[in-house]
C-alpha positions in Angstrom: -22.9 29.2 -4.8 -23.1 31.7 -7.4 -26.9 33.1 -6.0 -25.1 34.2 -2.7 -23.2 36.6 -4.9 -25.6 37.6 -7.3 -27.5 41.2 -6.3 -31.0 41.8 -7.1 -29.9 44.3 -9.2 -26.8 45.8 -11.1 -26.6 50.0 -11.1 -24.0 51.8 -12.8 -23.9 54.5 -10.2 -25.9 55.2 -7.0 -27.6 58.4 -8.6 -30.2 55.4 -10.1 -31.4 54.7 -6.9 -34.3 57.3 -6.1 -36.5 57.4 -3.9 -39.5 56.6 -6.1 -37.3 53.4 -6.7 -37.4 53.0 -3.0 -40.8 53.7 -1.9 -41.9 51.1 -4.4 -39.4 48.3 -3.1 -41.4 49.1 0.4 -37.4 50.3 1.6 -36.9 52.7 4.6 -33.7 52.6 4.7 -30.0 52.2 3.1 -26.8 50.7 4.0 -23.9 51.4 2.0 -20.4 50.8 1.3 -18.1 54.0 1.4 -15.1 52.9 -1.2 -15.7 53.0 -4.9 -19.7 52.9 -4.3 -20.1 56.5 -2.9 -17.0 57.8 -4.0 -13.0 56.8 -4.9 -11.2 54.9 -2.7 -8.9 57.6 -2.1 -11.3 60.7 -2.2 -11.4 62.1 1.4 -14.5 64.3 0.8 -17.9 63.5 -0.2 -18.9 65.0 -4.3 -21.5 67.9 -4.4 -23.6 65.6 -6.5 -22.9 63.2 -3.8 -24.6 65.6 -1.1 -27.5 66.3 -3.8 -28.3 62.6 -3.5 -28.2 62.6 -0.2 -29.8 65.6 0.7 -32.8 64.3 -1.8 -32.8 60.6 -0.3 -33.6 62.3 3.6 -35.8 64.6 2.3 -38.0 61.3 1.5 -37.7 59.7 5.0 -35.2 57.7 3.9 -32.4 56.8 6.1 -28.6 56.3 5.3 -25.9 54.5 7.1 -22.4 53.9 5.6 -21.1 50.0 6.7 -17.2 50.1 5.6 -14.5 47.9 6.0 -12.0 50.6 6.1 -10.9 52.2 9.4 -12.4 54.4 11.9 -10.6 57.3 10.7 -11.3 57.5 7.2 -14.8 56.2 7.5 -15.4 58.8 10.4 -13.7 61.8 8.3 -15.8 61.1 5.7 -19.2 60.3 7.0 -19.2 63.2 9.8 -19.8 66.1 7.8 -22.4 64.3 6.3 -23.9 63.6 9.8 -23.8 59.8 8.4 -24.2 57.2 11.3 -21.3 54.3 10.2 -20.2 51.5 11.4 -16.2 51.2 10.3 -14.0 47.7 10.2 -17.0 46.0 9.2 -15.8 42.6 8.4 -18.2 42.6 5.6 -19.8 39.8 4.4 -19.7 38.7 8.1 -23.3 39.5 9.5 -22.8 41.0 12.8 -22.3 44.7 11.0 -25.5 44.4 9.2 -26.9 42.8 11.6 -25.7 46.1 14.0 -27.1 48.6 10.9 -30.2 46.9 10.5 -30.6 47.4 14.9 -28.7 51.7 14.1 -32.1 52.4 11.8 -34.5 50.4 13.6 -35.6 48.3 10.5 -36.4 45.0 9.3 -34.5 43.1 6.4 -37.0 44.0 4.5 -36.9 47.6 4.5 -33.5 47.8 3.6 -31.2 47.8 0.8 -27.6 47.2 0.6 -25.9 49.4 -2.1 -21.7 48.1 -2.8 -19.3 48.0 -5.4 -18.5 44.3 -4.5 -20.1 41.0 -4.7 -17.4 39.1 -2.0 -18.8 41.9 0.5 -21.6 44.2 0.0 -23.9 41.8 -2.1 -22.8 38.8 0.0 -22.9 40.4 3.3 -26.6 41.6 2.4 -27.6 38.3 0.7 -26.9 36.2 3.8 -29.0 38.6 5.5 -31.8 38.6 3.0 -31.2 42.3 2.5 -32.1 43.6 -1.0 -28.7 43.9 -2.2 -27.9 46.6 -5.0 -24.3 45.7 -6.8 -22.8 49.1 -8.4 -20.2 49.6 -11.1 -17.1 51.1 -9.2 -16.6 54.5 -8.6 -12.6 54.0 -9.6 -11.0 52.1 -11.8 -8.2 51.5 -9.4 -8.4 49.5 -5.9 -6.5 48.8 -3.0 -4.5 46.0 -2.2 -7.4 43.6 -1.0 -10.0 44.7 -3.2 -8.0 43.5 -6.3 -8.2 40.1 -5.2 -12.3 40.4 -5.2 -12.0 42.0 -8.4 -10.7 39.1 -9.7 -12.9 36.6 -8.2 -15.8 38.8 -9.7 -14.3 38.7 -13.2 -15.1 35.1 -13.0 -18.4 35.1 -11.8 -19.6 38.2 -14.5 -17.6 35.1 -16.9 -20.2 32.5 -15.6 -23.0 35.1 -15.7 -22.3 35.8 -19.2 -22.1 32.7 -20.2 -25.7 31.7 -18.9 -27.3 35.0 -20.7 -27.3 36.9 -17.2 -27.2 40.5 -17.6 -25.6 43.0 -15.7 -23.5 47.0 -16.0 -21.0 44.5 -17.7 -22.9 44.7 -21.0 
């Protein structure tokens, strides 16, 4: 059970993920969470470093959708200035959203990543998908209501990870 959760790999912020890092995983394109993986739960506005990223991430051809769970408001408030295609109430780890991303960009599972802040969600959602899932330390310390209870199914499975010498942004 515990591979379905486990990403292919464990970034402490999204500013690792370049797109020299890309390129060599063969990756067009990126889906993303919104909530603690671009920026605070409760931020309404994207960071200037934030639009640095971005800005340098399209200037390499690679394109950016944000797949949230949150509602259409907030996810459209945010991603609109950013002229971000989304997809909002995403039902993540249910596939149909990724499966609607992957259709948005016009790519292959293959040429994708999944960048989140959660393993019950993002990294599952991609997983199931066979997307190459990215699993990022969160943006806040702080979540809402649901998101604690992930949080504290993932304590347990960094627990187990630890255990078997796994290494993650834990250490």
């Amino acid at each position: 059970m515990y591979n379905f959760l486990m990403p292919k790999e464990f970034v402490t912020s999204i500013y690792e993920i370049t797109p020299d890092k890309l390129k060599q995983l063969g990756v067009r394109g990126i889906i993303t969470d919104l909530d603690n993986t671009l920026v605070e739960w409760d931020r309404p506005d994207a960071t200037e470093k934030l639009i640095k990223w971005l800005k340098t991430i399209r200037e390499a051809g690679i394109q950016v959708m944000i797949v949230s769970n949150n509602k259409e408001l907030r996810v459209k408030a945010f991603a609109d200035p950013l002229e971000l295609p989304y997809i909002f109430n995403a039902r993540k780890p249910m596939g149909n959203a990724f499966k609607r991303a992957l259709k948005r960009l016009n790519m292959q599972h293959h040429e994708v990543v999944m960048v989140g802040d959660q393993m019950l969600t993002d990294v599952l959602g991609g997983n199931r998908l066979r997307i190459h899932t990215i699993l990022v330390k969160p943006v806040a310390l702080s979540d809402g209501f649901v998101t604690r209870f992930n949080r504290m199914v993932e304590r347990r499975v960094f627990n187990y990870l630890k255990k078997h010498g796994v290494k993650t942004w834990e250490e």
